[in-house]
DRENZANU-556129 format. One record per residue (C-alpha): residue in three letters; x, y, z. Coordinates in Angstrom, 1 decimal, m for minus. Example, Ala and Ser with C-alpha at 12.3 -4.5 7.8 and 13.67 -1.06 7.14 Angstrom:
% DRENZANU-556129
     r        x        y        z
   ala     12.3     m4.5      7.8
   ser     13.7     m1.1      7.1
% end
This chain:
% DRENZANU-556129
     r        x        y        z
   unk      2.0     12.5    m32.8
   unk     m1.3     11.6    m31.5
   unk     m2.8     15.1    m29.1
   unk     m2.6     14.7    m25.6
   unk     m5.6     13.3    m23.8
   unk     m4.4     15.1    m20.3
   unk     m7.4     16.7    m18.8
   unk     m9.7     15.1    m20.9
   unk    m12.6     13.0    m19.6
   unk    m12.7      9.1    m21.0
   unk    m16.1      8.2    m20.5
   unk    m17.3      4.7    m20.8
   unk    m19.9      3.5    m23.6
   unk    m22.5      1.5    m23.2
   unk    m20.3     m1.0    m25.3
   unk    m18.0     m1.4    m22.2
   unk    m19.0     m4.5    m20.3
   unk    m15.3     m4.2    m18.0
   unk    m17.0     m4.4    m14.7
   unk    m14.0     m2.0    m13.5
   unk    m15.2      0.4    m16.0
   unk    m19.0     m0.3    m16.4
   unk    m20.4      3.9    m16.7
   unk    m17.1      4.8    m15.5
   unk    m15.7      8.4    m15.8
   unk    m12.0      9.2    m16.0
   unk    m10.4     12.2    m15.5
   unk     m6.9     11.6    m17.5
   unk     m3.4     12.6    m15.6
   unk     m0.8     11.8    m17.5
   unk      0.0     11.0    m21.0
   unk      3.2     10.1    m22.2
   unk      5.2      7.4    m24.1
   unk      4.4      4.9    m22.1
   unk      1.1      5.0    m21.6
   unk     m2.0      7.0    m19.3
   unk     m2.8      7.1    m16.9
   unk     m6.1      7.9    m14.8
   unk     m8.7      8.4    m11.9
   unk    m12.4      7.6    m11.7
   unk    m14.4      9.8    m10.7
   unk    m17.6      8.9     m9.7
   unk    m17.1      6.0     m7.6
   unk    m17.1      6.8     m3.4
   unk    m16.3      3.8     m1.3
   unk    m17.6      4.0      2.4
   unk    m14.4      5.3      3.9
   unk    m14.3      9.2      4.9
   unk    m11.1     10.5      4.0
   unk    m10.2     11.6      7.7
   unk     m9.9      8.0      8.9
   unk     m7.7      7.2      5.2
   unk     m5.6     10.4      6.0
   unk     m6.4     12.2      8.7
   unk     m4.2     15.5      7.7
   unk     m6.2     15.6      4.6
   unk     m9.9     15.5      6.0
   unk    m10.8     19.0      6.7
   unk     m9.8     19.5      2.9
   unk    m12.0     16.9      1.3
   unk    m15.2     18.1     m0.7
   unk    m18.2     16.3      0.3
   unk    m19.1     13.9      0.6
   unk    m15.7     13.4      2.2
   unk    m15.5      9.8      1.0
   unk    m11.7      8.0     m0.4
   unk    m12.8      7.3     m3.9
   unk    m12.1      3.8     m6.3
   unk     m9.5      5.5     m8.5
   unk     m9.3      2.9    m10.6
   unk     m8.1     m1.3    m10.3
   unk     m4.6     m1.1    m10.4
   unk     m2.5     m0.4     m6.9
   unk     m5.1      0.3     m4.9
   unk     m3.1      0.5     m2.0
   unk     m2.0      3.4     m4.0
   unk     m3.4      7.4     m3.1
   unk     m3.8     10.0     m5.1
   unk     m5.5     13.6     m4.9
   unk     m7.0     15.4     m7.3
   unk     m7.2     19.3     m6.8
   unk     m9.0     22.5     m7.3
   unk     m7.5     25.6     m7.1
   unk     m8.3     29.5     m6.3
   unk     m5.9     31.2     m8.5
   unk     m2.5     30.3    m10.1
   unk     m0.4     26.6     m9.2
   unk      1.6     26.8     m6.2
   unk      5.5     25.6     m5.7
   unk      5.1     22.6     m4.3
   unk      3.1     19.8     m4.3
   unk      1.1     20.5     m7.5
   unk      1.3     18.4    m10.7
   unk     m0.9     20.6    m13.3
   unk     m3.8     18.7    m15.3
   unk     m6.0     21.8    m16.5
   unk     m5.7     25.7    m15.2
   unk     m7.9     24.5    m12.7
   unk     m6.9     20.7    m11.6
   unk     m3.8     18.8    m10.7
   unk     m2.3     15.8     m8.3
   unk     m1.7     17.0     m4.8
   unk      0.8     15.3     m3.3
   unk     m0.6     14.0      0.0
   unk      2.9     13.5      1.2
   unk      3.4     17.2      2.1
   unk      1.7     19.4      4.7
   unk     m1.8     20.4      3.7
   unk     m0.9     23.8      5.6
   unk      1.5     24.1      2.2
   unk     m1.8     24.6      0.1
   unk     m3.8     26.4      2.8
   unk     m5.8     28.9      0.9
   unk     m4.9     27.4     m2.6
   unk     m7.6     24.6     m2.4
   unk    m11.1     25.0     m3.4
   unk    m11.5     21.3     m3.3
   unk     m9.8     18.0     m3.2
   unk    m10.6     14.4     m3.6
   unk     m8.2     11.4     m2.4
   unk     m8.4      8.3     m5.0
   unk     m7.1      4.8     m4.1
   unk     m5.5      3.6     m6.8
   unk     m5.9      4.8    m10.7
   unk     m6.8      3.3    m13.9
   unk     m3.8      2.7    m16.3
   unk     m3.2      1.8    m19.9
   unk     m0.1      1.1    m21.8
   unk      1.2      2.5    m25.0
   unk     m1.8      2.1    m27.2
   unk     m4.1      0.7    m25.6
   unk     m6.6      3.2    m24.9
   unk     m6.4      4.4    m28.4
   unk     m7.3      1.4    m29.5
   unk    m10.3      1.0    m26.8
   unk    m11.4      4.4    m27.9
   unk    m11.1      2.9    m31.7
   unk    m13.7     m0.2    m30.9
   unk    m15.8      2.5    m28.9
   unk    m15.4      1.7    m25.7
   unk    m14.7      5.1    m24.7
   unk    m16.3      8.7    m25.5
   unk    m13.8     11.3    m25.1
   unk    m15.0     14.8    m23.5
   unk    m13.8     17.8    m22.2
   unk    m14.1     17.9    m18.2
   unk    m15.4     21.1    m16.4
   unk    m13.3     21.8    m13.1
   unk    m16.3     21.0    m11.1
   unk    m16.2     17.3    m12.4
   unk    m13.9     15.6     m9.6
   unk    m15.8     17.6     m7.0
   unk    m19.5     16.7     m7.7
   unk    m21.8     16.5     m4.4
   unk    m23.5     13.8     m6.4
   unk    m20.7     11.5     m7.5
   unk    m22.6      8.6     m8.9
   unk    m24.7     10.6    m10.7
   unk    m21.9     12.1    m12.5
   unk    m21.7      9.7    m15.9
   unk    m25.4     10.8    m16.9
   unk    m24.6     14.3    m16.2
   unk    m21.5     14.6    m18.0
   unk    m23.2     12.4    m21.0
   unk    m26.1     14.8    m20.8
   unk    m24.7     18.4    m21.0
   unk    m22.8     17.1    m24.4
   unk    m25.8     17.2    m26.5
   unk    m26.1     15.0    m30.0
   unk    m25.2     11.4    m29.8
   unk    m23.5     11.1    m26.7
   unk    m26.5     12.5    m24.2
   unk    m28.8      9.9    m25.9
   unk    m26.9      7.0    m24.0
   unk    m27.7      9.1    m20.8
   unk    m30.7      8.0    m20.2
   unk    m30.7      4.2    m21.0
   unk    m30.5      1.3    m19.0
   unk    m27.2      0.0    m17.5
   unk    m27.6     m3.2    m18.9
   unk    m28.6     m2.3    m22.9
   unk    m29.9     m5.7    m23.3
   unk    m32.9     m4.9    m20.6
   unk    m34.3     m2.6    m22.9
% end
C-alpha cells in the first residue's frame, strides 16, 4: 500500500498546462480508497470571508478573503485550521499536528482560543483512485512537505515560488521561471 499523501503539499510543475491547476498548490485532506482529496492554497477570490460567513470573519487570517479551493463543488466550503496546542472535541478533522478541516457548521465560540488561524475554501480539488498517482507519474505534480504556516500566508499568490524555493535542488530551479515555459 502506496504511503499516505495527507498533509502533503502537491505542487504543480511547469508541465501542468490544467488552467485549474496552472502553479497551483494543494494542501492534501484526505486520502483513502477512493480517492483525494484537496484545497488550493494560494488562490483568494475578492470575497472577504465575513460577507461568505459572517460567524467566521473575525477568525479569518488575512487577508480575510474565501479562497478557490479547487473546481469541483464550489458551492461547497471548507476551512482549513491552525491550532495553539492539542485537537479539540468537536469540529476538527486532523491533517498534520498543526492543521485540520473546521467544520463551519458549528459555533466558532467552540474553537475560541484553539485557532491561530483559519481559511474558508469554496470548493476542493478531487481525484479518484489513481489518478493523482498517475499525474504525479507524468510529472505533473512535485510532492512536498507543507509547513503549518502554508494555508495562512499573508502573501497567498506568492506562495508556489516560495514553497518551490525553500526546497532547494531541482524543484527551486522552476521558481523562478516564467509561467508560460515557452516565453523563455
Amino acid at each position: 500500500m502506496a504511503e499516505s499523501l495527507v498533509g502533503k503539499l502537491v505542487v504543480a510543475t511547469p508541465a501542468l498546462l490544467d488552467p485549474n491547476f496552472v502553479r497551483s498548490v494543494v494542501l492534501i485532506c484526505d486520502d483513502n480508497e477512493q480517492g483525494k482529496l484537496g484545497i488550493i492554497l494560494n488562490r483568494p477570490f475578492q470575497v472577504e470571508v465575513a460577507t461568505y460567513a459572517p460567524e467566521w470573519g473575525p477568525f479569518a487570517s488575512p487577508p480575510g478573503r474565501v479562497f478557490e479551493g479547487g473546481p469541483v463543488q464550489r458551492e461547497a466550503a471548507l476551512a482549513i485550521g491552525r491550532l495553539r496546542d492539542e485537537a479539540p472535541a468537536a469540529g476538527w478533522t486532523r491533517v498534520t499536528d498543526e492543521l485540520g478541516l473546521v467544520d463551519l457548521g458549528i459555533s466558532p465560540a467552540e474553537l475560541w482560543g484553539d485557532l491561530v488561524g483559519l481559511r474558508v475554501f469554496s470548493g476542493y480539488a478531487g481525484w479518484g483512485a489513481g489518478q493523482l498517482e498517475d499525474e504525479i507519474a507524468e510529472q505533473a505534480w512535485f510532492v512536498l512537505d507543507s509547513a503549518p504556516s502554508d494555508p495562512f500566508d499573508p502573501e497567498p499568490t506568492d506562495l508556489w515560488e516560495q514553497v518551490l524555493r525553500r526546497q532547494g535542488g531541482d524543484p527551486s530551479i522552476f521558481a523562478t521561471g516564467p509561467q508560460d515555459p515557452s516565453s523563455n
